[in-house]
C-alpha positions in Angstrom: 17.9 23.3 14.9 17.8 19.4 17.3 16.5 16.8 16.7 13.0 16.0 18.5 14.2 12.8 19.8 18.0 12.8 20.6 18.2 16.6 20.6 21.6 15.8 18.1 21.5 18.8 16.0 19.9 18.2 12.4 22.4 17.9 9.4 21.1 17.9 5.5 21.9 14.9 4.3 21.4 14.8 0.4 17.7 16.0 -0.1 16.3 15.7 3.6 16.9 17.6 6.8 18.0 14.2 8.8 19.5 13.3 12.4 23.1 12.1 11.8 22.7 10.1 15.6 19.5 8.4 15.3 18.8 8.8 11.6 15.0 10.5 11.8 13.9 12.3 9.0 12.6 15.9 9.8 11.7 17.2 6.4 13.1 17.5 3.0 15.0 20.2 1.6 14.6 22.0 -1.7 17.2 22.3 -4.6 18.1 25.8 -4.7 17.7 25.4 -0.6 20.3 22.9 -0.6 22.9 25.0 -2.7 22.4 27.6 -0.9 23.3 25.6 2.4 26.3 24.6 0.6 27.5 27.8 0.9 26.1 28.5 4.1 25.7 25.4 6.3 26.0 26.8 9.8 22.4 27.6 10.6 21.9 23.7 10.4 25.0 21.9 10.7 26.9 20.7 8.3 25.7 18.9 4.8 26.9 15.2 4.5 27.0 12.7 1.5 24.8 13.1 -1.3 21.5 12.1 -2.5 22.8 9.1 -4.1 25.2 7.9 -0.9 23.0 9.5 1.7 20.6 6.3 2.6 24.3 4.4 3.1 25.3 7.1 5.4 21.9 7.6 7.5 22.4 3.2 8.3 25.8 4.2 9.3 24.9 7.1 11.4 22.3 5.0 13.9 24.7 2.0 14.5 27.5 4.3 15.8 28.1 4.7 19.5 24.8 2.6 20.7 23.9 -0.5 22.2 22.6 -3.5 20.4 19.2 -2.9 22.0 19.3 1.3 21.2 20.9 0.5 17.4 17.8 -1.9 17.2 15.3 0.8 18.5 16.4 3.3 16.2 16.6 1.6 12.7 13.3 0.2 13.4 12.2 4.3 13.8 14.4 5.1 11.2 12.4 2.6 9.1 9.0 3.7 10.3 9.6 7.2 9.0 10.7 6.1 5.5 7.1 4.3 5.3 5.4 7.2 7.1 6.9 9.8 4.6 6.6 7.9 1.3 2.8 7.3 2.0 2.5 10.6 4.1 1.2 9.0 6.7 -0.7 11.1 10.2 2.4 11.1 13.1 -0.5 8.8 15.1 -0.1 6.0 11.9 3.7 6.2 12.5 3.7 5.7 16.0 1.0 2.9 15.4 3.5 0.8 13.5 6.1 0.9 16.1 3.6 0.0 18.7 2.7 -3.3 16.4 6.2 -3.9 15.6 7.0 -3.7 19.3 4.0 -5.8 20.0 5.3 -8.9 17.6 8.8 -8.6 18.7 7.3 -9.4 22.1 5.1 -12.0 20.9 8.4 -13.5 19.2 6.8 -13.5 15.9 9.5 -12.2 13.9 12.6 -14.5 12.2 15.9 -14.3 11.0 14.3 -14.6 7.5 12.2 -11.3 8.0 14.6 -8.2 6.9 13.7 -5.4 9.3 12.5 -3.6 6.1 9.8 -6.0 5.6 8.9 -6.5 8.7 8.2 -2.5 8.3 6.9 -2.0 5.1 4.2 -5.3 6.0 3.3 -3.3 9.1 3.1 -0.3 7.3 0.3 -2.0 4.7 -1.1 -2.6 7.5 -1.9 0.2 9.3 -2.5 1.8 5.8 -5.6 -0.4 5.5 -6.4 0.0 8.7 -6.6 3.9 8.7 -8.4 3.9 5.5 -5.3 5.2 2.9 -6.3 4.3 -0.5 -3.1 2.8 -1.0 -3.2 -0.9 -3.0 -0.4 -3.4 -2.1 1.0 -3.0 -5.9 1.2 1.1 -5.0 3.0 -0.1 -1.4 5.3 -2.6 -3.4 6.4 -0.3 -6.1 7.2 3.3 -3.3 9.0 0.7 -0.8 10.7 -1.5 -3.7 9.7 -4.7 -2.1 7.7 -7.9 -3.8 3.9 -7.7 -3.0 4.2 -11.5 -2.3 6.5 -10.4 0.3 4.4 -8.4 1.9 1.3 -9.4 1.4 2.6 -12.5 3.3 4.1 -11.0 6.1 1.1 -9.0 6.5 -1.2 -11.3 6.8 0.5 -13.3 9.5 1.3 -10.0 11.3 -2.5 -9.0 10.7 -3.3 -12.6 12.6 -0.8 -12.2 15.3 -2.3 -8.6 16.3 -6.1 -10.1 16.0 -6.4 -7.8 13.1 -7.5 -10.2 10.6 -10.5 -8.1 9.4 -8.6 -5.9 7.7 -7.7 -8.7 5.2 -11.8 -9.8 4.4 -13.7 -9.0 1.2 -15.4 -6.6 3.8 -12.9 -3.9 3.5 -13.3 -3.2 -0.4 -15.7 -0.2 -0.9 -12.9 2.2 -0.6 -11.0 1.1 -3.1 -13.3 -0.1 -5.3 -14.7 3.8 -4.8 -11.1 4.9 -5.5 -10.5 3.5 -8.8 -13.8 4.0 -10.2 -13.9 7.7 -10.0 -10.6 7.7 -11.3 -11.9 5.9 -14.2 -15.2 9.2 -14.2 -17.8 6.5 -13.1 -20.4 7.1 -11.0 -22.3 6.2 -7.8 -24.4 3.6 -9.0 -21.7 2.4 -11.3 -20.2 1.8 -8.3 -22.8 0.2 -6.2 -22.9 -1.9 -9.2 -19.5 -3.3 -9.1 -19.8 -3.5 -5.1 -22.9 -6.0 -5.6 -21.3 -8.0 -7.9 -18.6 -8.3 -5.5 -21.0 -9.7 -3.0 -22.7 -11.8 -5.1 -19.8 -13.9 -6.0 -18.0 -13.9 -2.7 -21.1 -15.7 -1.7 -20.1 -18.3 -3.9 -16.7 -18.7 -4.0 -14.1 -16.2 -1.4 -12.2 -13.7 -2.9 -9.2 -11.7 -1.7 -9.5 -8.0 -3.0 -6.3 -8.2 -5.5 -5.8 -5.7 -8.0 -6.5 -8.1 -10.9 -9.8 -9.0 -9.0 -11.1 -5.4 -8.8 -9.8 -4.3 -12.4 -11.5 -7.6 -13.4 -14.7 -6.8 -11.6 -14.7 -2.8 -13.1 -14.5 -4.2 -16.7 -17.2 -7.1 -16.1 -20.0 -4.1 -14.9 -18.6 -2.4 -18.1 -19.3 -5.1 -20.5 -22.8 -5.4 -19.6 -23.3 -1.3 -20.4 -25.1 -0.7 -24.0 -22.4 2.7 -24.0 -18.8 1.5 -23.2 -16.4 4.3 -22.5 -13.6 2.3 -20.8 -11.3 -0.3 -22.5 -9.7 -3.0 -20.5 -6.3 -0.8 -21.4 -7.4 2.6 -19.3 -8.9 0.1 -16.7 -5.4 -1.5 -16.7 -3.3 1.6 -15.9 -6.0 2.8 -13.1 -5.1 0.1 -11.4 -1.3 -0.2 -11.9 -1.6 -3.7 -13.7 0.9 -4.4 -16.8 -0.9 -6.3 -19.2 -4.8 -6.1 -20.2 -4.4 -10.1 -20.6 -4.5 -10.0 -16.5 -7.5 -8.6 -16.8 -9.0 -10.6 -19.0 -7.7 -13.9 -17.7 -9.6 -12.8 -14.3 -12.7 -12.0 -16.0 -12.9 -15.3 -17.3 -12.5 -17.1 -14.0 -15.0 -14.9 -12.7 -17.5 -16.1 -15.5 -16.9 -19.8 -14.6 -17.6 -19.0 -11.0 -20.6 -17.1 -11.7 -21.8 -20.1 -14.2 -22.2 -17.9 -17.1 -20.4 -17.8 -20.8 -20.7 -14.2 -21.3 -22.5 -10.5 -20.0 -24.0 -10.3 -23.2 -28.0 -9.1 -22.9 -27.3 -9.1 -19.3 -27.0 -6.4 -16.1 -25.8 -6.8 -13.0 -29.2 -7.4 -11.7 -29.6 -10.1 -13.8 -26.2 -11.6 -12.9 -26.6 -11.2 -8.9 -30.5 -12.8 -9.5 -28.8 -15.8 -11.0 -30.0 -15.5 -14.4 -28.6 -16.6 -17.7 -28.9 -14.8 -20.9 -31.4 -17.1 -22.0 -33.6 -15.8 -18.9 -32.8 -19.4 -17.2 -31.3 -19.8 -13.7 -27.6 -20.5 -13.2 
């Protein structure tokens, strides 16, 4: 079996079948299939390293016999199909992320600060948002191992760079909004609920989508329900956030912004209107 691109043939390196000469993944290999190539490796070359020592060897294998511009080329492929596989992302997603990365080494974007990995992993957020994966930057930080700050910064100016700016507005929330409430068994017009409230207080003050932002919004529509069947706990893991006090701290910001002290004898309605408790106007 050869490799697609280099036509090298493939080798099993630890738990993936991998090319040893530009380091492309090409699938992943089972337990019982990998012991069984142990004692058998010639129908796919030979079994190198282990699963632990394999990601060392792969980094080795592309920066042997190549030119600085080819051992570039390569790792930044290599790189695009670590992101690609972890979020199982279309083969026209991958190939999208090399085209941008392309595009902004052109452009001259990129620094001597920017590891290649981020520079990947901020591409690959990216194109995650911009195909419509209901992946959230903490899910993206925690599969690739890197900071969200990170990211999320690099992102943004690599979102600006490619005139893809959008894709970093409030207008881009429904989907994960949509995600996290059904996870959470709520319904449509739960849903709608928190979308309008989302609205509603981007008209008065901006709001970046965060995690803490959304879980904050979920738990405000929730307070102003006469039947409560989520705590600010299950709302917490939904949305991968370690402490409820996030939440809560959020929610309170929120109030201020919308002018009020509390939900209490309120609905979203109410709240959108610009009404108090008391039946006055904010």
């Amino acid at each position: 079996m050869k490799c697609e691109e280099c036509k090298t043939e493939i080798v099993v390196c630890g738990m993936e079948y991998m090319c040893p000469t530009c380091g492309l993944v090409h699938g992943f290999i089972s337990e019982n299939k990998l012991k069984d190539r142990h004692k058998d490796n010639n129908n796919l070359g030979s079994i190198i390293g282990n699963e632990k020592g394999s990601y060392k060897l792969r980094r080795l294998a592309v920066t042997s016999k190549m030119s600085n511009d080819e051992r570039s080329l390569k790792k930044v492929q290599f790189y695009c199909s670590v992101v690609s596989s972890e979020f199982t992302l279309s083969k026209s997603s991958k190939e999208c992320i090399e085209i941008y990365y392309s595009s902004l080494k052109r452009k001259l974007v990129f620094t001597s600060k920017m590891s290649l990995e981020d520079r990947v992993a901020a591409l690959g957020y990216i194109v995650i948002k911009e195909y419509g994966y209901h992946y959230t930057l903490q899910e993206v930080s925690k599969k690739l191992e890197i900071p969200t700050k990170r990211i999320s910064k690099l992102a943004r100016l690599f979102a600006r760079k490619l005139g893809k700016s959008y894709l970093f507005s409030n207008t881009n929330v429904r989907p994960l909004i949509e995600k996290f409430c059904l996870q959470l068994d709520k319904d449509i017009n739960f849903i709608n609920e928190v979308l309008s409230l989302h609205v509603h207080i981007n008209k008065k003050e901006s709001h970046y989508p965060t995690s803490s932002y959304l879980a904050a919004l979920v738990y405000l529509v929730e307070t102003t329900k006469l039947t409560k069947t989520i705590t600010q706990k299950d709302i917490a893991n939904v949305f991968g956030i370690k402490s409820k006090k996030t939440i809560y701290n959020k929610y309170k910001t929120i109030l201020q912004i919308l002018g009020i002290k509390s939900t209490h004898g309120l609905t979203i309605d109410d709240i959108t209107e610009g009404m108090t408790w008391e039946g006055q106007e904010v």
